[in-house]
Backbone as JSON Lines, residues from 0, in Angstrom:
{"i":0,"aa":"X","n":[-30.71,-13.34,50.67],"ca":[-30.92,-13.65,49.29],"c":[-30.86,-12.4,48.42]}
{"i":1,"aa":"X","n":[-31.49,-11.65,49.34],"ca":[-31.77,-9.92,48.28],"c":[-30.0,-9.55,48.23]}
{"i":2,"aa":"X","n":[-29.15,-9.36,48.87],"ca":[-27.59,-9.3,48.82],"c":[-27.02,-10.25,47.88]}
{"i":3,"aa":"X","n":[-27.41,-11.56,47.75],"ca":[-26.88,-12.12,46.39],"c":[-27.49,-11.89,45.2]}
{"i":4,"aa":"X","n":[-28.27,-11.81,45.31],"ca":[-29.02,-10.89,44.05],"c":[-28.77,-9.77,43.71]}
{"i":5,"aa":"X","n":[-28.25,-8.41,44.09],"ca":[-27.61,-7.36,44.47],"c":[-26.35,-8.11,43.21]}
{"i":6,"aa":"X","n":[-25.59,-8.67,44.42],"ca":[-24.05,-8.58,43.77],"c":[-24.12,-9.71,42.92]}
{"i":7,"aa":"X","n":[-25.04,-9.94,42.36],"ca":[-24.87,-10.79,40.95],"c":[-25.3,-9.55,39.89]}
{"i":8,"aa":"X","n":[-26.11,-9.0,40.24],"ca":[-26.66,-7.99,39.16],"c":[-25.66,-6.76,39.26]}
{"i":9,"aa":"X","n":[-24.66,-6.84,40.26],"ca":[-23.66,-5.77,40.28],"c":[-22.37,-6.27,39.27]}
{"i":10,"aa":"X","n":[-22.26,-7.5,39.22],"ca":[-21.3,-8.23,38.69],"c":[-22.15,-8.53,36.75]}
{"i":11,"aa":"X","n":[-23.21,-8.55,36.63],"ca":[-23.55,-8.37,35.05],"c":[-23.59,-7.23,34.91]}
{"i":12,"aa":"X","n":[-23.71,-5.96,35.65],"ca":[-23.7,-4.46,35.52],"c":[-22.2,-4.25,35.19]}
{"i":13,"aa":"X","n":[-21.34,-4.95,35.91],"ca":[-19.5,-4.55,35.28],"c":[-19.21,-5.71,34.41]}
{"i":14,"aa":"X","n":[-19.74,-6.68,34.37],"ca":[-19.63,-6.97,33.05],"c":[-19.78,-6.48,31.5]}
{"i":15,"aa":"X","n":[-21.21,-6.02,31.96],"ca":[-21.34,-5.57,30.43],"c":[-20.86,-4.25,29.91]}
{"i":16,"aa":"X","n":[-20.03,-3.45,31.39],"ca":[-19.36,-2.1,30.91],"c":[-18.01,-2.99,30.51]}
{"i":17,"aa":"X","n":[-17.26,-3.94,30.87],"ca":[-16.12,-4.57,30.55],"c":[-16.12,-4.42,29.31]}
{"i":18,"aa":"X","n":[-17.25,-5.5,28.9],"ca":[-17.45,-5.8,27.13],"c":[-17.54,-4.74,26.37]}
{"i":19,"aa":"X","n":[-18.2,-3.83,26.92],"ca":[-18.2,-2.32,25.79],"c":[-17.18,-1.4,26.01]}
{"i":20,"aa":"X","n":[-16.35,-1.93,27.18],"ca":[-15.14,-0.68,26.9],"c":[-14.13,-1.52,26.04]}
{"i":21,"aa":"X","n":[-14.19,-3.22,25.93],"ca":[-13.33,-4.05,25.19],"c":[-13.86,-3.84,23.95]}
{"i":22,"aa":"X","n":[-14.99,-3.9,23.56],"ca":[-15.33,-3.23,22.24],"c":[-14.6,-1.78,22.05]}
{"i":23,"aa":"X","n":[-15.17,-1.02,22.73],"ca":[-14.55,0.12,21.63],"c":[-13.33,0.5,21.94]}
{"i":24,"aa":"X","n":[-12.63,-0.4,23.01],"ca":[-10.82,-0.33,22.62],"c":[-10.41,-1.12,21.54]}
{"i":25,"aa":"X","n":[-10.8,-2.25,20.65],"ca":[-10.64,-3.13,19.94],"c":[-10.93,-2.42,18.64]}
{"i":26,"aa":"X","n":[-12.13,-1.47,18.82],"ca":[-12.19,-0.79,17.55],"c":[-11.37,0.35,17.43]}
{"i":27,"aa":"X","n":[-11.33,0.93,18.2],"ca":[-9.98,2.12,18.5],"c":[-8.67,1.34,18.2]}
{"i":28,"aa":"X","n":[-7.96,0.24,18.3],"ca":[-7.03,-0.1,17.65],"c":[-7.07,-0.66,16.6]}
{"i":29,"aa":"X","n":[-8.31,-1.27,15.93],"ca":[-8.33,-1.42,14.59],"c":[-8.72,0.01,13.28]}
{"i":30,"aa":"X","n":[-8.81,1.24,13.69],"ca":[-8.92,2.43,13.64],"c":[-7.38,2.95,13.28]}
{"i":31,"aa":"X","n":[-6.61,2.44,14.24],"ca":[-5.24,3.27,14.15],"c":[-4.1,2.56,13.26]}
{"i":32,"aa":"X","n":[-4.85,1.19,13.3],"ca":[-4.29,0.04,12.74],"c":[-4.43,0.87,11.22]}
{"i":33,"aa":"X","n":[-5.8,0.63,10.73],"ca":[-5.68,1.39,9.2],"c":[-5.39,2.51,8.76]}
{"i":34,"aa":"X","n":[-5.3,3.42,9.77],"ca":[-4.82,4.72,9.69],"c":[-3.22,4.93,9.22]}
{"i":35,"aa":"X","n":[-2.66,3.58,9.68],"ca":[-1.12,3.86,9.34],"c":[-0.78,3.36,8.52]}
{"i":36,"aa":"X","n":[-1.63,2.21,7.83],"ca":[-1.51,1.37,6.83],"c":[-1.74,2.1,5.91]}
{"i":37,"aa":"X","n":[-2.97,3.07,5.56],"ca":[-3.3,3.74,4.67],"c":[-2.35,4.97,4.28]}
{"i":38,"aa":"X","n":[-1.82,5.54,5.67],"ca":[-0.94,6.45,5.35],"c":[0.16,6.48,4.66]}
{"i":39,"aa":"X","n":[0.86,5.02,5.19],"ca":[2.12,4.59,4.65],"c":[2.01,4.63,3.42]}
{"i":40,"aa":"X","n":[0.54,3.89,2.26],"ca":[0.66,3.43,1.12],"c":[0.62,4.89,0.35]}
{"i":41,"aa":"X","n":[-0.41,5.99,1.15],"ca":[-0.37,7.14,0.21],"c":[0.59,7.42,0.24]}
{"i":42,"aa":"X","n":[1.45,7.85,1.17],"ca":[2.88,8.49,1.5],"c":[4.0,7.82,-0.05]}
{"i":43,"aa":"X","n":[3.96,6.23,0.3],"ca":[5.0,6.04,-0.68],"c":[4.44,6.07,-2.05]}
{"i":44,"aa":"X","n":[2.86,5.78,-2.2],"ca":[2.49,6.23,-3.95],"c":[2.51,7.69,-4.18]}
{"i":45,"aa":"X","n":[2.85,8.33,-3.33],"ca":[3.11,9.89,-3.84],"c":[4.09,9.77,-4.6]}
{"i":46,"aa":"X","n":[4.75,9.34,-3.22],"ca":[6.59,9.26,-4.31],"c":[6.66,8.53,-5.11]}
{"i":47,"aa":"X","n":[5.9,7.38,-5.52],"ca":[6.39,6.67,-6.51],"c":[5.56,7.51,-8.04]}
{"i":48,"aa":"X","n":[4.64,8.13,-7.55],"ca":[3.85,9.32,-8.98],"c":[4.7,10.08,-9.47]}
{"i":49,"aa":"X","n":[5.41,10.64,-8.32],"ca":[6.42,11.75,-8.61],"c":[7.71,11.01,-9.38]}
{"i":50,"aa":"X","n":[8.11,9.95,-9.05],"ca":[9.15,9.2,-9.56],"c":[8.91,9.34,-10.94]}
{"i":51,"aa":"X","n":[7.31,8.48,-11.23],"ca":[6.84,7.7,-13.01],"c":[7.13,9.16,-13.37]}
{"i":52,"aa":"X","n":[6.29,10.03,-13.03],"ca":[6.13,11.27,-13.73],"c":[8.0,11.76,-14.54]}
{"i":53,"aa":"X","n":[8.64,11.95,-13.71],"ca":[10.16,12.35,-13.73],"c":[10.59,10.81,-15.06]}
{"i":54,"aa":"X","n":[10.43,9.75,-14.5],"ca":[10.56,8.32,-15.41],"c":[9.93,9.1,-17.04]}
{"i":55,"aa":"X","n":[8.27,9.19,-16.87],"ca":[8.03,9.38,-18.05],"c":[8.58,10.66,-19.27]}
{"i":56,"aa":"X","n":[8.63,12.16,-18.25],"ca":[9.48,12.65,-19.28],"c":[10.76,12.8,-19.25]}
{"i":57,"aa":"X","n":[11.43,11.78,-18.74],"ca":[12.81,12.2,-19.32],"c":[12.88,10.43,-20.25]}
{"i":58,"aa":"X","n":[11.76,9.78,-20.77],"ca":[12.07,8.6,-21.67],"c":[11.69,9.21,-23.1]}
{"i":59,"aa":"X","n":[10.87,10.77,-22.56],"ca":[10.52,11.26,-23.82],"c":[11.48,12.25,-24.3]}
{"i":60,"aa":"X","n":[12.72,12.45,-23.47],"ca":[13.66,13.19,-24.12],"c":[14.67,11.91,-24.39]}
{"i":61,"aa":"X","n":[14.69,11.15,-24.27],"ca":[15.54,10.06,-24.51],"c":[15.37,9.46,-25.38]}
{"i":62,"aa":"X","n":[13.46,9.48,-26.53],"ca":[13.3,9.16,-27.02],"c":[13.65,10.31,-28.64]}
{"i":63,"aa":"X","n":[13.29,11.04,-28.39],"ca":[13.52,12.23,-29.0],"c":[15.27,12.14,-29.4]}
{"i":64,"aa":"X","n":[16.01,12.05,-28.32],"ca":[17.9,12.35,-28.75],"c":[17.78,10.97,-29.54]}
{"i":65,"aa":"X","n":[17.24,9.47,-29.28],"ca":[17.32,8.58,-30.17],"c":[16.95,8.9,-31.34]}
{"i":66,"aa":"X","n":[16.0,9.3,-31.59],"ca":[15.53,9.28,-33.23],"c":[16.09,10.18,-33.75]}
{"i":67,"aa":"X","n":[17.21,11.8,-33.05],"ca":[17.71,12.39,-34.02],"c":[18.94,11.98,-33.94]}
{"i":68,"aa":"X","n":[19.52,11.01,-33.23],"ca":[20.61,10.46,-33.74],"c":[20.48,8.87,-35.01]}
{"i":69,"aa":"X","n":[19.27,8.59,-35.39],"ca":[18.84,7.37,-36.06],"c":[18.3,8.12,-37.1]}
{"i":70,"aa":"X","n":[18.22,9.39,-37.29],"ca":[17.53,9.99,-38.35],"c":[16.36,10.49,-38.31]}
{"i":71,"aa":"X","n":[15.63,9.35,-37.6],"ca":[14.19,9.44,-37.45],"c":[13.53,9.27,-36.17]}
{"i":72,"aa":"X","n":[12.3,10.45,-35.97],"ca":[11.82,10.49,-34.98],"c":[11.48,9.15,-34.02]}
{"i":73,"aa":"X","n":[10.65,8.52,-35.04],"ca":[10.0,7.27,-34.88],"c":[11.03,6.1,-34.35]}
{"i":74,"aa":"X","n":[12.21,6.01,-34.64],"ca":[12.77,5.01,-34.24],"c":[13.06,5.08,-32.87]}
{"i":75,"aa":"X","n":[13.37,6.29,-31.98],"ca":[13.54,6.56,-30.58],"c":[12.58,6.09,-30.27]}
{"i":76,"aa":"X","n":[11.25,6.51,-30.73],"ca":[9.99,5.83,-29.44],"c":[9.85,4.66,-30.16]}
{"i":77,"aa":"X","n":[10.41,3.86,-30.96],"ca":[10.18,2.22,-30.92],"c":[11.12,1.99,-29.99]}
{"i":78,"aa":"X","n":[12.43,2.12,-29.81],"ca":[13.49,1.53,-29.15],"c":[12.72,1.79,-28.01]}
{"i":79,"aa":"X","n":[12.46,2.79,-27.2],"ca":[12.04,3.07,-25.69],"c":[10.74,2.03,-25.31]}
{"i":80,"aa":"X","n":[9.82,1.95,-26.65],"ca":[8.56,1.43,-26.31],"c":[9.49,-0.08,-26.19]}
{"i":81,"aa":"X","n":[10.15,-0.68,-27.16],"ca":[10.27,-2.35,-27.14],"c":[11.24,-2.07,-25.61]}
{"i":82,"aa":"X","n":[12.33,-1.14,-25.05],"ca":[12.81,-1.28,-23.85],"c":[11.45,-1.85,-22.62]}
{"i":83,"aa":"X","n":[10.4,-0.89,-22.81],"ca":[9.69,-1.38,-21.78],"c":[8.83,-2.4,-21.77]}
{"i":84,"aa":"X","n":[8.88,-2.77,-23.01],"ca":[8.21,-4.18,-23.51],"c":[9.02,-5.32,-22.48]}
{"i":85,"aa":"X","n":[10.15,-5.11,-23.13],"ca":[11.13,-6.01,-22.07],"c":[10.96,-6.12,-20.69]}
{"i":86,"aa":"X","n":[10.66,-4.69,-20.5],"ca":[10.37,-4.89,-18.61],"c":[9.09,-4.96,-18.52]}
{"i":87,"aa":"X","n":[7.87,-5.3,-19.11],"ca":[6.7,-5.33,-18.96],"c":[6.76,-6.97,-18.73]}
{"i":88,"aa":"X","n":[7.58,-7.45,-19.77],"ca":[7.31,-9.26,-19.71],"c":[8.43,-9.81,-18.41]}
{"i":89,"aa":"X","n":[9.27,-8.66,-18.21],"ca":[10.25,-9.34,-17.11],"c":[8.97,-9.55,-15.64]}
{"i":90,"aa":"X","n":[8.63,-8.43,-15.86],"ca":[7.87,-7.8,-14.44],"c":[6.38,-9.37,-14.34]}
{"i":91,"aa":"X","n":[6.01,-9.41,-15.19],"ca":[5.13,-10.38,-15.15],"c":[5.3,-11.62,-14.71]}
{"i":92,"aa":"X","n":[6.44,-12.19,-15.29],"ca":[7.02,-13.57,-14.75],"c":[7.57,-13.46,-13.34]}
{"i":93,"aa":"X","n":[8.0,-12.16,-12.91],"ca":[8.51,-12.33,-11.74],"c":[7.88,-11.15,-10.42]}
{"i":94,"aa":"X","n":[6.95,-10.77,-10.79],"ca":[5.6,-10.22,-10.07],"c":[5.75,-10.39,-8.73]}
{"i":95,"aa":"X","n":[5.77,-11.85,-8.67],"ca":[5.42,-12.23,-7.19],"c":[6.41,-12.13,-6.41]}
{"i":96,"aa":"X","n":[7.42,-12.13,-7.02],"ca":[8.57,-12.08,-5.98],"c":[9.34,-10.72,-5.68]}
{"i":97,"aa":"X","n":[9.04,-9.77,-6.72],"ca":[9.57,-8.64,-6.33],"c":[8.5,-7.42,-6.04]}
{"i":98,"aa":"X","n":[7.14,-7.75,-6.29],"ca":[6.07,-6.89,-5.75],"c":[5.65,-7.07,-4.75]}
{"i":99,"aa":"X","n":[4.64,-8.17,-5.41],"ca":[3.37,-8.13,-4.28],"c":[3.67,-9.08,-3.0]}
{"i":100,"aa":"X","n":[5.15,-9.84,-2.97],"ca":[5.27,-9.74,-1.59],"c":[5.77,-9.0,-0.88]}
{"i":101,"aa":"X","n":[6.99,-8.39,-1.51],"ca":[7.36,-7.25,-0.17],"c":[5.65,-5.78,0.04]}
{"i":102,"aa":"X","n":[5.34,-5.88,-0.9],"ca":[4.04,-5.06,-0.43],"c":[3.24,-5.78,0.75]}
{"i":103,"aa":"X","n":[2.77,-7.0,0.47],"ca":[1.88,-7.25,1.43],"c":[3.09,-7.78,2.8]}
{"i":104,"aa":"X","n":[3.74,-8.07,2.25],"ca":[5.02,-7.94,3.39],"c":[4.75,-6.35,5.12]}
{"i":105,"aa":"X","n":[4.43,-5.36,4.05],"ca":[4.85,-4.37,4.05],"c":[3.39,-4.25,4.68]}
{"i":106,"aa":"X","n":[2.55,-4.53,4.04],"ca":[0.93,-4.29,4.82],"c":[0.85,-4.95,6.56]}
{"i":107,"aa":"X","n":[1.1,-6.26,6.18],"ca":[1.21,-7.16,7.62],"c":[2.12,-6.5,8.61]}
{"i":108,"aa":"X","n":[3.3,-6.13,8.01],"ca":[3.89,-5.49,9.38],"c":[3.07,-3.94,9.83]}
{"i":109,"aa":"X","n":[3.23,-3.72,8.73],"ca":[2.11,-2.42,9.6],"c":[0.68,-2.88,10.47]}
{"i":110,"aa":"X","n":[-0.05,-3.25,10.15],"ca":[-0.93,-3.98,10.91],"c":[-0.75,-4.76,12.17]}
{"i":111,"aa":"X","n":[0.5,-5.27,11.88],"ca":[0.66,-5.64,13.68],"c":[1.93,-4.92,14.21]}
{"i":112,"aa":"X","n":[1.82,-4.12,13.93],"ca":[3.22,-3.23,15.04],"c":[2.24,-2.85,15.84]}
């Protein structure tokens, strides 16, 4: 009896190292999981900062050659501002289909590779 008792308490003794090495392998890949997810997103909002940045001043030299070819300062940065008006209302109506799914597109596959 003392021998089955033995190897039952030998068998909840590797059990419960099972469960805690399945724990902290489960957390060790949900660890690496966000690690690449997070990386990816800083990685490409760098570049996309660096992009706006480059975007924003060269709309302010674009705005500038407009108004001294219109006479006036002011009319370059209306034309540039109503240009992005246009893409502010395009971007809204169609949001979903050209953002935030290929992003979360883009999240899910990272997460399960």
């Amino acid at each position: 009896m003392e021998t089955q008792a033995n190897a039952l308490e030998s068998l909840f003794e590797r059990l419960e190292v099972f469960i805690k090495t399945t724990f902290e392998l489960s957390k060790l890949k949900l660890l690496e999981t966000t690690i690449v997810i997070v990386t990816t997103l800083i990685s490409r909002m760098s570049v996309i900062i660096a992009i706006s940045l480059f975007v924003f001043v060269f709309n302010i030299g674009i705005a500038i050659y407009l108004g001294e070819l219109l006479g006036r300062m002011s009319y370059g940065f209306f034309i540039i501002s109503a240009f992005y008006l246009i893409i502010g209302i395009i971007l809204h109506f169609f949001l979903h289909k050209w953002i935030r799914k290929p992003v979360s597109e883009l999240i899910i596959k990272q997460a399960l590779k």
